[in-house]
N, C-alpha and C positions, 0 to 999 in steps of 0.2 A: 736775357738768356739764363743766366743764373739764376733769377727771382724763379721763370718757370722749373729750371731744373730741381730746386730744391722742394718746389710746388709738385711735383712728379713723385720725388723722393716718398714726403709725406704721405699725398695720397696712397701710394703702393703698401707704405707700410702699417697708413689706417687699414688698409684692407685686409694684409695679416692680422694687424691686433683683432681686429672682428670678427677672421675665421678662428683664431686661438682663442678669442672671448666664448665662441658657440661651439668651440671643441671640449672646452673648459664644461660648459652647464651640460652636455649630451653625456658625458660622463660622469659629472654628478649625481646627472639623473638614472644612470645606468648603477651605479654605484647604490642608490636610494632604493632602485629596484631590488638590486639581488640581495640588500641586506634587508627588506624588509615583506618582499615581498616570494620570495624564493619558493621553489616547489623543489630543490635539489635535495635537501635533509630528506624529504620524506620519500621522493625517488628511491634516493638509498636506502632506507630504512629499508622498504620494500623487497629492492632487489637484492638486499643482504640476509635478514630477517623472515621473510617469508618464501622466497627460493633457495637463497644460499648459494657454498660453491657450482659454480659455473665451468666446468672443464671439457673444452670443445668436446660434441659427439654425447654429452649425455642430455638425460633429460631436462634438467636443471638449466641447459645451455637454452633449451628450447622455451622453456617457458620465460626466460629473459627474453629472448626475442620476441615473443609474444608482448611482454607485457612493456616493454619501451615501446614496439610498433603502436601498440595503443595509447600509450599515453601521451606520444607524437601525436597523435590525430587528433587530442582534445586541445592543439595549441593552435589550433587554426590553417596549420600550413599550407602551402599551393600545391603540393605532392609529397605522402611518405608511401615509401615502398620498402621489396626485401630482396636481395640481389644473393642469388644462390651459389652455394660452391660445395664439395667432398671437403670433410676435415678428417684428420687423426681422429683416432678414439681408442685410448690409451686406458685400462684399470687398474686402480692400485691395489684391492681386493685384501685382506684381511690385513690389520693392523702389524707393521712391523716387528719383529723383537730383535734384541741383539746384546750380548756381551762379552764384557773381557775375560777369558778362562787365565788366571794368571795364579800357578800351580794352586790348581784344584779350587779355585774359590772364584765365585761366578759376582760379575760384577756386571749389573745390570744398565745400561748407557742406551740414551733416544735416539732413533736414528727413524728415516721417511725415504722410502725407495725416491729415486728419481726420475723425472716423466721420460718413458722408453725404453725404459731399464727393463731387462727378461728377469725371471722370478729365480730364486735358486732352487733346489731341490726341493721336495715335500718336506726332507726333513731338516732343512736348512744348508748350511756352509760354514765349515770350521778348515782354519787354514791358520799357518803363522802369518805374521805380518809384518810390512816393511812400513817407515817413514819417510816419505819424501815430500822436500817443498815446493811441489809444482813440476810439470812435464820435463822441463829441461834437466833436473836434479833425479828424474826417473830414470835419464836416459845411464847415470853414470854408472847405474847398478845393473845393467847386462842382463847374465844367466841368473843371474842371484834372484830373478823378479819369478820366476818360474815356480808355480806351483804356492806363489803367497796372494796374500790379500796384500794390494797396496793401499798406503794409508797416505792420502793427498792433504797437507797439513800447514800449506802455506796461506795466512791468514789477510784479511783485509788492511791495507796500511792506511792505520791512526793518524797518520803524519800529513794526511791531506785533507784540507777543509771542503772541498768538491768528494763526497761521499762517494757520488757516483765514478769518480777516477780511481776511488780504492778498491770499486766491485770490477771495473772493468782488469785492475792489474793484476786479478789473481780468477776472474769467473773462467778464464780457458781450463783450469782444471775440473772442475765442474763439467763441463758440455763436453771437451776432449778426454776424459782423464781416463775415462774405462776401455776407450778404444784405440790409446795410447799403451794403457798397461796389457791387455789383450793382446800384443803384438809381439810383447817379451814374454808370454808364457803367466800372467795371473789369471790367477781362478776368480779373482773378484776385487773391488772398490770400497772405498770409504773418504769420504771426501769432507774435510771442513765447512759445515754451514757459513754460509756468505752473510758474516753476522759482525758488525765492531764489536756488541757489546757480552757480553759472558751469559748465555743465559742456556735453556732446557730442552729449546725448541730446536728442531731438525727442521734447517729449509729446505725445502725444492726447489727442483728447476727443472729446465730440458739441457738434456746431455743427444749425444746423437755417437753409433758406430762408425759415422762416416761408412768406407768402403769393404767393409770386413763382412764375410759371408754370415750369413744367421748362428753358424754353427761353432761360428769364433765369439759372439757376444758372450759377455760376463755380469754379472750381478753387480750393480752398484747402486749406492745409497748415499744422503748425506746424514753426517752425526751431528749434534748441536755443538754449539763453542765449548760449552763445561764438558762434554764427551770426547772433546776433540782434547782440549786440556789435559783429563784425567789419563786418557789412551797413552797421550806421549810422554807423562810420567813415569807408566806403569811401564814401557816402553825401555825407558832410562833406567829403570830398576831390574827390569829382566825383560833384554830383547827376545827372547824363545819364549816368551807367553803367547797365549792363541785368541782371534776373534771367533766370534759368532754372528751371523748373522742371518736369517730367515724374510723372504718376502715371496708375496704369490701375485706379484703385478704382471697382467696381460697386455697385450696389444691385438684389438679385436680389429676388425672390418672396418673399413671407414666410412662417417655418417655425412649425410646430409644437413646442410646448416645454412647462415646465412649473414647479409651483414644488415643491419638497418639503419634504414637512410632516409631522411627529412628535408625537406627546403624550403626556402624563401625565393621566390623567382624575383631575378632583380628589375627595376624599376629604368635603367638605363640600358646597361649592358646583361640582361638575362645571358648570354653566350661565354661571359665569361663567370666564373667558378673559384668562389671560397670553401675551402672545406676546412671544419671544426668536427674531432674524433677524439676516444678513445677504444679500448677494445673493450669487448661486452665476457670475454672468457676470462676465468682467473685460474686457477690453480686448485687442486679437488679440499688442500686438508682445512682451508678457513673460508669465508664468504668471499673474500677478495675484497674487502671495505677500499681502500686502498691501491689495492695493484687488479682492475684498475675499475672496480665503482667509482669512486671520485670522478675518474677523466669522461666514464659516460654522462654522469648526471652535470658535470656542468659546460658538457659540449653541447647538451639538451636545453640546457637551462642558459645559454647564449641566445636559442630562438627564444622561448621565452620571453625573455629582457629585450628584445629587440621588438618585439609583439605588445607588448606590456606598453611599453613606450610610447606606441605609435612609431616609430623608425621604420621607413622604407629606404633597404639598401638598394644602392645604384647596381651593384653585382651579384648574381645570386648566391644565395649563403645556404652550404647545404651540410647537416650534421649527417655525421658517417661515423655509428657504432659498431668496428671491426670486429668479427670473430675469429679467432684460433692463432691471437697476437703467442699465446705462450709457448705452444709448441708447435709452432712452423708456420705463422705468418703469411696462413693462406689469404685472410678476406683484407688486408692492406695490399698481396700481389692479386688477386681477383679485381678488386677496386683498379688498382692501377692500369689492369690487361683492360677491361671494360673500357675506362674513360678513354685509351688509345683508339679501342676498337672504333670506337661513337666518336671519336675526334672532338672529345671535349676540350674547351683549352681553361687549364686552370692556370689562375694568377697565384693563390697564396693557401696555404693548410696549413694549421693549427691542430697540434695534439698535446691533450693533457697525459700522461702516462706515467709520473713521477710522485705520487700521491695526492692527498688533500689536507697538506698543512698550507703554513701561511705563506701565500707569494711573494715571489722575491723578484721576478723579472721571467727574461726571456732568453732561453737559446735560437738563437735565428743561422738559418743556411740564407746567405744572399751572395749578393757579389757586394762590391764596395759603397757602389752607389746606393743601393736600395738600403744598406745596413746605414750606411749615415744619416738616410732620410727616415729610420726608425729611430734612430741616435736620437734624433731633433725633436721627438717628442715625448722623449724624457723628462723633460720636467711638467707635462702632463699627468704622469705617473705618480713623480715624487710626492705629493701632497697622499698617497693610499699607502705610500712608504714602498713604491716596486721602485727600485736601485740596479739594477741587474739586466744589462744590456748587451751579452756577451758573441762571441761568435761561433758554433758550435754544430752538432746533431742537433734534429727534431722534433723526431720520434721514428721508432721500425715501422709502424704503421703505411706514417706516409710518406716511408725513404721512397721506397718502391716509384710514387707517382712523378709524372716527369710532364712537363709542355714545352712549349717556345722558348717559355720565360718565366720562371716560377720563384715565389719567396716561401719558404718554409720557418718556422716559428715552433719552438717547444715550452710552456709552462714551467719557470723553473719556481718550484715549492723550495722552503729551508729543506735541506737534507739530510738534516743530525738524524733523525729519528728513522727513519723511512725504511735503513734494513734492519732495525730493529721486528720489522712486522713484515720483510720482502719473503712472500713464497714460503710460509709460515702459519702453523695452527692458532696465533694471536692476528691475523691479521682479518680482524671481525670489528661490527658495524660499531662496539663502544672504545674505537682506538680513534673513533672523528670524532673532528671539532667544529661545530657543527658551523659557527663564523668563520673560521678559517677554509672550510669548503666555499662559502657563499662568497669574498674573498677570493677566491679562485676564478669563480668563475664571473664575476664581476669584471676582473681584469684581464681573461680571454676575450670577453665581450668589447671591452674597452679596445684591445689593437683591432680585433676585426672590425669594430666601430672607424677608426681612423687608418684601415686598410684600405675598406671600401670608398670612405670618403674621399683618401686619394691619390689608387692608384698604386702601379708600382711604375717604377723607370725603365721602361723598355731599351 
């Protein structure tokens, strides 16, 4: 009884060591793939390089689509298509200007309307101006906000080594601040760029008036760090100096767009559904290298590496390049309302949307079970040096999508650098590296490689 028990024993666990021995070479090999044989570098090149920024609703956005839709079809796959939806279509229309009047002497500071933001007058907007650190600290100044420019000046905190928890403790002024201070009587915004580090550039972003009639909206903008710095100086040295600021951004009709979408029909269970994304729009003032080129070309470049190989997935594995992720997240809730409608049942989705430096691991949504059973194949990873197995978001993308029973997965890149270049005129095709992309998407390829092969835990 015992001879056989211990005979059981082994056998079972020859037969892990040989699925881990051929988990082990399938990711070798996928690894061998995308550092050698990659089409991702030049994807991007392309979609950075020879389109440029992509800001849902313009033409730029359209000819991306165009040209991923095509260059999916030269990968062999069993179906790409393009799945329609209305986006915003927002302009930012002549180059901002803006400065300190600080008695009589004009002191010239970067600033970049923010996406949704109404234009100020023809001849601009000069107002005194307040500081404050963020909504709650707006709230303490009452009547006093009436008739100023507020100056939103609380910055990203240093103090966290998850970058992305320093954008998240301060981006509410950003998206809320102008329809915040709109409420106590300001004529206009200025808001500190979502930047750690000190530099020239004014990021963007989408800010939103929530429920305030059109005729209560206000002019807002973000300044760069050094602008933001220098303001709250001048600030400290004479509170009654004045801003400036001038923008002529519209909000036009909205466009017709799309999201594109690729696949692999699966070989066991074609019914159920992997999806690997990023969003295909960026922001108008750089190409989007980054926020988020990177997440299309190596959500594309998974089929690829999977084609290359010869791998046929037991599940089908289908890439979904979202449009109008930046300001308002139509084609991640389009995707989502669809897959309902059609009663797809998706098991697991992966989105790249946090740059293309070098990976570190994964944000996963699961329940307990399935996150251990990712746990376990960690040291699958460690040998590429991905360490990072945490429990978290996934991406906005693929919040939206929902089944029976669903595992979600976020790409987590290092993050020192990343708002260095977030929503940003430096955030252009020679800020990648060009192995740290290929890297990326090696190890997207790698979990959905060991998703499909097994499973999630119902």
């Amino acid at each position: 009884m015992k001879k056989s028990l211990v005979a059981g024993v082994l056998f079972f666990n020859g037969i892990a060591m040989l699925a881990q021995s051929n988990d082990e070479q399938v990711i070798k090999d996928i690894y061998k793939s995308g550092l050698t044989k990659s089409k991702c570098y030049s994807w991007l090149d392309h979609l950075s390089n020879k389109i440029g920024a992509r800001l849902s609703g313009s033409d730029n956005a359209e000819k991306a689509v165009q040209y991923t839709k095509a260059q999916l079809e030269t990968l062999g796959l069993d179906k790409v298509y393009l799945q329609e939806m209305m986006v915003p279509k927002w302009v930012r229309g002549e180059k901002e200007t803006a400065y300190i009047l600080d008695n009589k002497t004009k002191i010239t500071v970067p600033i970049a309307a923010l996406g949704g933001s109404v234009a100020t007058s023809k001849n601009g907007l000069t107002a005194a101006v307040i500081e404050v650190q963020g909504i709650e600290d707006l709230k303490k100044w009452g009547d006093q906000i009436k008739g100023k420019i507020v100056f939103y000046n609380r910055p990203m905190d240093p103090t966290f080594i998850e970058t992305f928890k320093s954008y998240g403790g301060c981006v509410d002024q950003r998206y809320a601040g102008a329809k915040e201070a709109a409420k106590l009587g300001a004529v206009g915004t200025i808001v500190r760029s979502m930047n750690l580090r000190l530099d020239d550039f004014p990021h963007t972003g989408a800010q939103s008036y929530g429920d305030l009639s059109p005729a209560e909206y206000i002019p807002t903008a973000a300044i760069s760090t050094n602008g933001a710095e220098l303001l709250s100086q001048k600030l400290k040295a004479n509170p009654n100096l004045q801003f400036y600021f001038k923008q002529s951004c519209e909000q036009m009709p909205e466009a017709l767009s799309y999201n594109v979408i690729g696949e692999i029909k699966g070989s066991e269970h074609p019914e159920n559904i992997m999806v690997v994304g990023g969003h295909l729009d960026s922001w108008d003032l750089a190409d989007g290298s980054h926020d988020d080129g990177a997440g299309v070309v190596q959500s594309m470049e998974t089929l690829r590496i999977f084609k290359q190989i010869g791998y046929k997935p037991k599940n089908t594995i289908r890439v979904v390049l979202f449009m109008n992720e930046e300001n308002g997240g139509r084609g991640g809730k389009k995707y989502a309302e669809l897959a309902q409608t059609n009663h797809e049942n998706h098991i697991f989705a992966l989105e790249s949307d946090s740059g293309g430096f070098s990976p570190r691991g994964f944000s996963i949504e699961a329940d307990d079970a399935n996150y251990q059973k990712i746990l376990s194949w960690k040291n699958l990873f460690e040998p590429y040096l991905i360490h990072s197995f945490v429990k978290g978001g996934a991406g906005a993308d693929i919040n939206p999508l929902s089944s029976g029973k669903i595992v979600k997965a976020g790409l987590k890149p290092d993050s020192q650098r990343y708002f260095d270049y977030h929503h940003a005129l430096n955030d252009n095709f020679d800020a990648i590296n060009k192995r740290e992309l290929e890297l990326g998407a090696a190890t997207m390829t790698s979990l959905l490689y060991l998703m499909d092969q097994n499973g999630i835990i119902k």
